[in-house]
N, C-alpha and C positions, 0 to 999 in steps of 0.2 A: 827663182821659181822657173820649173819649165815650160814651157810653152807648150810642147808636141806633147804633152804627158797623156797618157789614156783614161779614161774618165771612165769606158765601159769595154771589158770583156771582147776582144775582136775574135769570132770563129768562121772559120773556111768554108766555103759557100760548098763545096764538096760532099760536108758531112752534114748539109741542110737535108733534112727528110721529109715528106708530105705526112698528114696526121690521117690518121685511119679512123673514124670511130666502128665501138666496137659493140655488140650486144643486138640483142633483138629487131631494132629501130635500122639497122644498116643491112642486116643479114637476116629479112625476116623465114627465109626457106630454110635456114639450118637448123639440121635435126639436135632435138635436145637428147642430153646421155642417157641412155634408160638406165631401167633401176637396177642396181645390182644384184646377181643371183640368189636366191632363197639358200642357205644352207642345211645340208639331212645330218643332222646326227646320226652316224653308226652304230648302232646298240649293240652289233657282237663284236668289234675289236677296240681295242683302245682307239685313241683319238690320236696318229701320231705326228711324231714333233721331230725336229729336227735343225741343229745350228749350223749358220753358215760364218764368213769371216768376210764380214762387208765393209770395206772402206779400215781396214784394221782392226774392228769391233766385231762381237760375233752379236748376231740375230737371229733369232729363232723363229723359224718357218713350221708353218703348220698343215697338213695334209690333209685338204678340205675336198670333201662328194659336194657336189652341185644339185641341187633338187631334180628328178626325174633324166637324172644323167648316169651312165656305164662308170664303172670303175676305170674306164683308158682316159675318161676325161678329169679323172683326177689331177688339179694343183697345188703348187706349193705355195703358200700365201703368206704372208710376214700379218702381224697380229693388226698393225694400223689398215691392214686393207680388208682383213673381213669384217662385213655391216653386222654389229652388234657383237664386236668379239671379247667388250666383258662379258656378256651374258654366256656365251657357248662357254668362253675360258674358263669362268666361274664353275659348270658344270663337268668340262672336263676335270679340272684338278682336283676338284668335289669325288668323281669317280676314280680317280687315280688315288686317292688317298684314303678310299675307302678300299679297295683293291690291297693297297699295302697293311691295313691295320690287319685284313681277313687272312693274310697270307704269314 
């Protein structure tokens, strides 16, 4: 049996780090994220869309108006990041495919 053998995990005082805590209680002045932008529906153009090729995968981006905003502040938004984008989605492909039966 060895003698010197290690019993417990030896790590280098180097990569010792001090513990941060984190949330309300240590940082009470830090501003919370506001809420994210209201979106307008455009009732005279389609709603449009657009693929990109992200990480090897394509994703489809969506060209969202901001509530009481210019059309120059128009962005391109992938679907996880507009607040309530089944409901818009729902109503755009609802429109798009009433567009196409008319046509």
């Amino acid at each position: 049996m060895e003698t010197f053998s290690r019993k417990h995990p030896v790590l280098p005082v180097s990569l010792d780090k001090p513990y941060f805590q984190t949330g309300e209680d240590k940082f009470p002045s830090r501003k919370k994220a506001s809420t994210p932008p209201e979106i307008v529906e455009i009732e005279d153009s389609p709603f449009p869309s657009r693929k990109i090729r992200l990480n090897g995968k394509d994703k489809r981006q969506y060209l969202v108006r901001l509530k009481n905003q210019t059309a120059e502040k128009d962005k391109w938004l992938a679907e996880y990041a507009i607040p309530d984008e089944n409901l818009h989605l729902m109503r755009f492909r609802a429109s798009t495919q009433a567009e196409q039966s008319h046509q």
